[in-house]
C-alpha positions in Angstrom: 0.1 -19.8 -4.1 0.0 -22.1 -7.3 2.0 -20.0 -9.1 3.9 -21.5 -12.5 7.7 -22.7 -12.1 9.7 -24.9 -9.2 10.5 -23.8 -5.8 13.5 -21.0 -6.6 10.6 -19.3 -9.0 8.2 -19.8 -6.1 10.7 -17.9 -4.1 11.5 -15.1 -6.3 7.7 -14.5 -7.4 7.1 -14.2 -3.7 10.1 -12.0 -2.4 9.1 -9.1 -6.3 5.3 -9.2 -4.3 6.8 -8.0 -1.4 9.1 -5.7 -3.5 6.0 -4.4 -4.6 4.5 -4.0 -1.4 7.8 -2.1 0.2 7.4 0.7 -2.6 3.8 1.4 -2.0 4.7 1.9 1.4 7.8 3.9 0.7 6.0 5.8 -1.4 2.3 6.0 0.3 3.1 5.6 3.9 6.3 7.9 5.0 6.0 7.7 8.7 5.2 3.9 8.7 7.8 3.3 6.3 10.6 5.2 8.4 9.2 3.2 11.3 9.8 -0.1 9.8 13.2 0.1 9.0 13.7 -0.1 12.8 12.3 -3.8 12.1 13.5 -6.8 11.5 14.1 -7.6 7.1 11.2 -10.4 8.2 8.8 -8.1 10.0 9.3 -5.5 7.9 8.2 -7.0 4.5 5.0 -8.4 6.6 4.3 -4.9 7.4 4.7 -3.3 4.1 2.3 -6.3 2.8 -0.5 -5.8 5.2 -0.1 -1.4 4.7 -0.4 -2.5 0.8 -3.0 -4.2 1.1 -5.1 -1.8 3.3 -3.4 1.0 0.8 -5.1 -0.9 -2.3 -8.3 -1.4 -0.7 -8.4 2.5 0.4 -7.8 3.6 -3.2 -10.4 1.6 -5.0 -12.9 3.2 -2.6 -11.2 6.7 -2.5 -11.9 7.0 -6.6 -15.0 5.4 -6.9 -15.5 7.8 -9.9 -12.8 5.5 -11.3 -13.6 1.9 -10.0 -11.6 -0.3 -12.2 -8.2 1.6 -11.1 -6.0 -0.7 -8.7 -2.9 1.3 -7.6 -0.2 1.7 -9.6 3.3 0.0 -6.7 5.9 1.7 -9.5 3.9 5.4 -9.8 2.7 6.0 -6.3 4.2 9.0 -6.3 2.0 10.1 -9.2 -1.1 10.5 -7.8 -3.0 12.3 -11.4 -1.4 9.6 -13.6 -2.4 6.6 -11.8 -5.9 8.3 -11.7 -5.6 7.7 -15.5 -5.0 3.9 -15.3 -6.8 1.4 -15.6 -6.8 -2.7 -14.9 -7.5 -5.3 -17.4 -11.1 -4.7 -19.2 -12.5 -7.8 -17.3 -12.7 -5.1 -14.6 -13.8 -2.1 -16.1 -17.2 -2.5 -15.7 -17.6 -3.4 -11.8 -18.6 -1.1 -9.4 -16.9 -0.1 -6.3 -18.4 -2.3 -4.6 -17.8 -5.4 -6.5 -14.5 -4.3 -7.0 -14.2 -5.0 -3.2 -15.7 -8.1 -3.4 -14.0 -9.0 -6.0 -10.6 -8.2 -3.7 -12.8 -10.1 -0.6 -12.7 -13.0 -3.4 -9.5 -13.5 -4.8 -7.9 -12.9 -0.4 -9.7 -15.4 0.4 -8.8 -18.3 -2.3 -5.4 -17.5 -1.6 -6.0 -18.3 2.1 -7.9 -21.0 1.7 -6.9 -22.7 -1.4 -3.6 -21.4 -2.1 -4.5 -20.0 -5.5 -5.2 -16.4 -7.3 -8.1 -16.1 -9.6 -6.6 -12.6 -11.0 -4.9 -11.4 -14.1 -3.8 -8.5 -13.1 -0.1 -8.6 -12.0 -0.3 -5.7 -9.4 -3.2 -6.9 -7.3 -1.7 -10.5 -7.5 1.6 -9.0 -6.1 0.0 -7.0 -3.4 -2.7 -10.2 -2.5 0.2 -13.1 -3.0 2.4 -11.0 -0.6 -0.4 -10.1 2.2 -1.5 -14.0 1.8 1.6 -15.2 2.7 2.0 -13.0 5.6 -1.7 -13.7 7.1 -0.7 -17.4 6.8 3.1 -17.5 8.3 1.9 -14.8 11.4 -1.6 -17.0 11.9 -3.5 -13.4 11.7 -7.0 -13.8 12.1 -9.0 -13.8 8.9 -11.9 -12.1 10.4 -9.6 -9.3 10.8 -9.2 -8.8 6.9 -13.4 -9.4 6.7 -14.0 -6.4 9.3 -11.4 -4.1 7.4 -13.4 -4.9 4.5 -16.9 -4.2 6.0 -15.8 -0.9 6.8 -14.3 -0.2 3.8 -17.7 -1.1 2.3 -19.2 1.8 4.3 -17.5 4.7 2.3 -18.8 3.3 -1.1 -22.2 4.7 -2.4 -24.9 1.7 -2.8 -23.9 -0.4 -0.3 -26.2 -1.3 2.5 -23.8 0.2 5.2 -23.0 3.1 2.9 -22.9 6.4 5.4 -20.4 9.6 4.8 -21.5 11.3 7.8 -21.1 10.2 11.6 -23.9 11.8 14.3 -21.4 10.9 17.5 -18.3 10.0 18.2 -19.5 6.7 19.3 -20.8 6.1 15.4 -17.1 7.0 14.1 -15.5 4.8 16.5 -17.3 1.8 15.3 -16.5 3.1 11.6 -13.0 3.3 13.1 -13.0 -0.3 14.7 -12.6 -1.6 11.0 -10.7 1.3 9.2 -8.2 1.4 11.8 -8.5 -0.8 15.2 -8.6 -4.1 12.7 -5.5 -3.0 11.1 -3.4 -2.6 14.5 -5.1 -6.2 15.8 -3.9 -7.2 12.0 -0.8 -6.4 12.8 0.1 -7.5 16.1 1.1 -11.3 15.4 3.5 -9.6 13.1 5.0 -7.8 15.8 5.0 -10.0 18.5 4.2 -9.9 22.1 5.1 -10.2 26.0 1.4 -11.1 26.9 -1.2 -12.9 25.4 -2.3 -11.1 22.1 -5.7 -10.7 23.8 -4.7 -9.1 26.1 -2.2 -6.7 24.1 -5.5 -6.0 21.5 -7.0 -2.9 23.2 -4.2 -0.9 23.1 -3.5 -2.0 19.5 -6.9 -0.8 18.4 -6.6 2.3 20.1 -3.4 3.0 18.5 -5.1 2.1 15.2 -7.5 4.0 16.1 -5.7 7.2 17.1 -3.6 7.3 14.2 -7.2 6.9 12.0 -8.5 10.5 14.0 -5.2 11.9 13.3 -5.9 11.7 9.5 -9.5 12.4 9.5 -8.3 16.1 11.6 -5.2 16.4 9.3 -7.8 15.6 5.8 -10.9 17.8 6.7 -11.0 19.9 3.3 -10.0 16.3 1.0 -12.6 15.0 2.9 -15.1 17.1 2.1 -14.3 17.6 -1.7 -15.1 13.8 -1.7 -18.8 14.3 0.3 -17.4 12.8 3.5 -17.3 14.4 7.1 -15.5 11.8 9.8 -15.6 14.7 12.5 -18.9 13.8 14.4 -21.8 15.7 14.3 -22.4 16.6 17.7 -19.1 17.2 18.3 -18.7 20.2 16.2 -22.4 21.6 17.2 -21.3 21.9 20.6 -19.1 24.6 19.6 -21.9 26.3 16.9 -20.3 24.4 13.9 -22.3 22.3 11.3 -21.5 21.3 7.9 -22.4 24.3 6.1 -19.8 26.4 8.6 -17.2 23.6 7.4 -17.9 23.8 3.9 -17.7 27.5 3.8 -14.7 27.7 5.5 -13.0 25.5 3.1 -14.6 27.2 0.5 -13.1 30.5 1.9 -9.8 28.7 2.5 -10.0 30.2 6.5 -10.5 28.7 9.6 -12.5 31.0 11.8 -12.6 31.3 15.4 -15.6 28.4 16.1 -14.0 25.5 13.7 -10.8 26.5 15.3 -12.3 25.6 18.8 -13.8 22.9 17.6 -10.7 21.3 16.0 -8.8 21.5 19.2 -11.5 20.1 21.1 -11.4 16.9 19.0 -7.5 17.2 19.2 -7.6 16.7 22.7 -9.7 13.9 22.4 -7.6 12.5 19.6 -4.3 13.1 22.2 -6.2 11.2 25.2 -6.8 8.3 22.8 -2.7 8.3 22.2 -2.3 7.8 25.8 -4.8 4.8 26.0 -2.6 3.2 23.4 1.0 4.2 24.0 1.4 2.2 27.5 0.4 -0.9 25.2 3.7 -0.6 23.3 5.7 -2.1 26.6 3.1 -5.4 26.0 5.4 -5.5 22.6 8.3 -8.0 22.0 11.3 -5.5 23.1 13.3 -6.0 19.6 10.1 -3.6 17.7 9.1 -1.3 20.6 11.2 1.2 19.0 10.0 1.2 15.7 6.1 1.3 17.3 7.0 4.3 19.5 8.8 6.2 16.6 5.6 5.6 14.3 3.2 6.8 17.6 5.6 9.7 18.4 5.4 11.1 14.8 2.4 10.2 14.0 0.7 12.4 16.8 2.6 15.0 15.9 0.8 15.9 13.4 -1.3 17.1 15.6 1.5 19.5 17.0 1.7 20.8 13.2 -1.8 21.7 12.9 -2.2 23.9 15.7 1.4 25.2 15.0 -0.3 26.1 11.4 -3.4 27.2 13.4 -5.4 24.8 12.5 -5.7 26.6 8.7 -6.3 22.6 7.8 -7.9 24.1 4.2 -4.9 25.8 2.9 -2.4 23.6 4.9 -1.6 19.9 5.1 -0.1 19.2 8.2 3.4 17.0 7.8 6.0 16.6 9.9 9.7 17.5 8.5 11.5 15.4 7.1 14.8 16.2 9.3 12.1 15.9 12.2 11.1 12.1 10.7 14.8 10.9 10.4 15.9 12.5 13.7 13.1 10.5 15.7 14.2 7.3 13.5 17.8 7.7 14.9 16.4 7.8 18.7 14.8 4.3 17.5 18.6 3.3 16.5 19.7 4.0 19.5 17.2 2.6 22.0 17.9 -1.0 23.1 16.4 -3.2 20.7 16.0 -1.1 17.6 17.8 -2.5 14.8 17.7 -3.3 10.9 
């Protein structure tokens, strides 16, 4: 990055970005977060950097109603005041989409010219921090261009724009660069006992399982936002359609077809789980503990919506926080896990 001062500012400019980065995920991403302290200091700050990054991204297109707003890494918590923000007027009047390509822009200069055109201290953090981890793991760009695309797909007037998914197949490939480009991001960071081709199916499908888990766990948010990710045919097969969903949610009850339905797709969401999970022993040893704590928590989710019967409108499915820290420990424990 050409950022102003000599090489001891260099370094402390780049080690507040990642500072930055750690609290988004502290604040955004509670099971990754308690995952990644079972991680090296250097992976660690790589991951909070690239689940920045992907948060940013994600809230830009999840308030298109409020383009211009960049997420706030010292208010995360504060979801109805960051809403309220927003970045430097040179921004204010771009569209959602810009905005992203704006984001597309400024990632790539920093790869390939080592400089920021931005003036707005958060994203710089949040792109100065992912650009140095990209460049130090040798991540793939076209990684970070597929993530994009995708994202690109949830924003109204883009050419790929779609919030509805006919088949499963359709979500999967939505899924491929929401979620399977983020675990294929990720695995240079984490290392391997195989070649990283051949440890990238099981990476995506974790990506990808993890992705289903929140699209199961965020029906009703979903729809107050004019997006369905369950597929279409799917639910038919068991005599729901859109209208059934939006009525439930608008009666705040699950009846007895959704709930069929739900647990139909959370089987399918469990057999993608144990695709993935034999891919975290194609890991380096030292962070198969933080991977299998993140997998193990993350799917049980799942466990909390059918323990909640699947009331997903009046009920957002979390696992305990005793429950979070207990699983952590196991990590601890288990040869290899470590600080």
């Amino acid at each position: 990055m050409n950022v102003p001062g000599d090489a001891r500012s260099l370094t402390g400019d780049l080690d507040a970005a990642y500072a930055s980065c750690r609290r988004i995920a502290a604040e955004h991403g509670r099971t990754y977060y308690l995952a990644t302290t079972l991680l090296s200091p250097e992976r660690r700050r790589a991951v909070h950097a690239l689940y920045a990054f992907a948060r940013m991204v994600d809230d830009i297109v999840d308030h298109a109603d409020n383009p211009a707003r960049v997420l706030d890494p010292r208010d995360g918590a504060q979801h109805s005041r960051i809403a309220g923000r927003r970045a430097p007027a040179r921004l204010t009047e771009t569209s959602p989409a810009q905005h992203l390509d704006l984001v597309e822009k400024q990632l790539r200069l920093a790869l390939e010219h080592g400089d920021l055109d931005t003036t707005d201290p958060r994203r710089h953090q949040i792109i100065t921090a992912a650009a140095d981890t990209i460049t130090r793991y040798d991540i793939a760009h076209t990684h970070l261009w597929t993530f994009l695309d995708a994202m690109r797909m949830d924003v109204p007037g883009t050419a790929t724009h779609r919030t509805r998914y006919a088949t499963m197949s359709e979500l999967r490939e939505y899924m491929r660069g929401s979620a399977a480009a983020i675990g294929l991001q990720l695995l240079p960071v984490l290392g391997t006992v195989v070649s990283v081709t051949e440890a990238e199916p099981a990476a995506a499908a974790l990506g990808e399982a993890f992705q289903l888990t929140n699209f199961l766990r965020d029906v009703a948010e979903d729809l107050d936002r004019d997006r369905v990710y369950l597929p279409a045919d799917e639910l038919t097969a068991f005599g729901v359609d859109e209208a059934h969903l939006r009525a439930c949610h608008h009666r705040g009850h699950t009846d007895a077809p959704l709930r069929r339905a739900l647990a139909h797709l959370i089987a399918v969401n469990r057999d993608i789980y144990r695709q993935a999970v034999p891919g975290i022993a194609l890991l380096a040893p030292r962070v198969r503990p933080a991977i299998t704590t993140a997998a193990i928590l993350y799917a049980e989710i799942l466990d909390r919506i059918e323990a909640a019967d699947y009331q997903v409108f009046t009920t957002r499915a979390t696992v305990p926080r005793r429950r979070r820290i207990l699983v952590a420990a196991k990590g601890f424990t288990t040869p290899g896990g470590h600080r």
